[in-house]
N, C-alpha and C positions, 0 to 999 in steps of 0.2 A: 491418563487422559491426554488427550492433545489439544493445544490451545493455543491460540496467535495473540502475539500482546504487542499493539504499536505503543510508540514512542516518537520525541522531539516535536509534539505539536505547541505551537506558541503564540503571543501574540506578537508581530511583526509589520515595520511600516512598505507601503505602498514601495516596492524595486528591491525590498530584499529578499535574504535566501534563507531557504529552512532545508534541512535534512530532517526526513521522517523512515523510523527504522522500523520495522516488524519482526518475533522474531517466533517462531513455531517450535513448540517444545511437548514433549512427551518420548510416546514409545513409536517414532517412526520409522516405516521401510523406506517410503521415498516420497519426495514433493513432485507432483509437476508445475505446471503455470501456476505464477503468485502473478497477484494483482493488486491495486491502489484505485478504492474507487471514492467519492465522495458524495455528501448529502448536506446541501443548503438548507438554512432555515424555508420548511414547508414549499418545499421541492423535491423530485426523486431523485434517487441515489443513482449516481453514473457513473461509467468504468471511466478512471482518467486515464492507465496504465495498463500495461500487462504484459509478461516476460515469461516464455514457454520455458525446459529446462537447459536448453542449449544455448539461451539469451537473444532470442528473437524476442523482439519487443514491438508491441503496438502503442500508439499512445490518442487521446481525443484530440479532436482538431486544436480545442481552446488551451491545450496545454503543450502543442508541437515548440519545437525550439527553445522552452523554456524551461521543460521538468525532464530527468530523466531516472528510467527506474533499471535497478540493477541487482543482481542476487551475489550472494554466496553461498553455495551450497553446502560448502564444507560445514559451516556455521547455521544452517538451516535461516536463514533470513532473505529479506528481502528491503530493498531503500528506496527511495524517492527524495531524491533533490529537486530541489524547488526554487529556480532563480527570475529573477525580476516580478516578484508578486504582485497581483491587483487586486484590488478588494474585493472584485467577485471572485477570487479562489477562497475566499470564506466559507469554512464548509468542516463537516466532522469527517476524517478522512481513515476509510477500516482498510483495512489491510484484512483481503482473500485468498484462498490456496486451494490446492487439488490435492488432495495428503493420503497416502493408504497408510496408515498404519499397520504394526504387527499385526495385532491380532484386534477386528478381519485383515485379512489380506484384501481391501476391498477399497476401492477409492473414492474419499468422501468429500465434499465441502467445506471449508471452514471459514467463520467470520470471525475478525475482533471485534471487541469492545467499541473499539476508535479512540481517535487522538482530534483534539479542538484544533484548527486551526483558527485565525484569526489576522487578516490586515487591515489595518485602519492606519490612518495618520493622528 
C-alpha cells in the first residue's frame, strides 16, 4: 500500500521554527506535486504549500517569506520549514501527493493522517 505519514508537529512559542517532514512509502513509480496544507479548529483545510517535481513551488499569501517547502525525491519526501510562527499557524497540517503507484500505473491522491501543530506563549 502507499501511504504519507507526517511528522515534527509540536507545540512551539509565538517566532519559532518547526520543520515538518512527510514521508511516502510503499510500492511507487513516481510522485508528482507534494503539498502541505492545513485545517484550523472549525475552518477549512487550505493548501499552504506546494512543490511540482522539478521544485517549482507555490506557497499561500499568509505563509510567503516565512515557510518553505522542499522535496527529496531520492527519499520520497517532502518538508516544510516553518519560521517565525504566529498563533494563527495553529492548525493540523497533512501532507498530500500525486503518486502512481506500480500496480495501477495510474495516478492517484494521497492524504496523511496529519501532524498537530500548535503556537501559543
Amino acid at each position: 500500500q502507499v501511504q504519507l505519514v507526517e511528522s515534527g508537529g509540536d507545540l512551539v512559542q509565538p517566532g519559532g521554527s518547526l520543520r515538518l517532514s512527510c514521508a511516502a512509502s510503499g510500492s511507487i513509480f513516481s510522485i508528482n506535486a507534494m503539498s502541505w496544507y492545513r485545517q484550523a479548529p472549525e475552518k477549512q483545510r487550505v493548501l499552504v504549500a506546494s512543490i511540482t517535481r522539478d521544485s517549482s513551488t507555490n506557497y499561500a499569501d499568509s505563509v510567503k517569506g516565512r515557510f518553505t517547502i522542499s522535496r527529496d525525491n531520492a527519499k520520497n519526501m517532502v518538508y516544510l520549514q516553518m519560521n517565525s510562527l504566529k498563533p494563527e499557524d495553529t492548525a493540523v497540517y497533512y501532507c498530500n501527493a500525486d503518486i502512481v503507484p506500480l500496480v495501477p500505473r495510474l495516478l492517484y491522491n494521497y492524504w496523511g493522517q496529519g501532524t498537530q501543530v500548535t503556537v501559543s506563549s
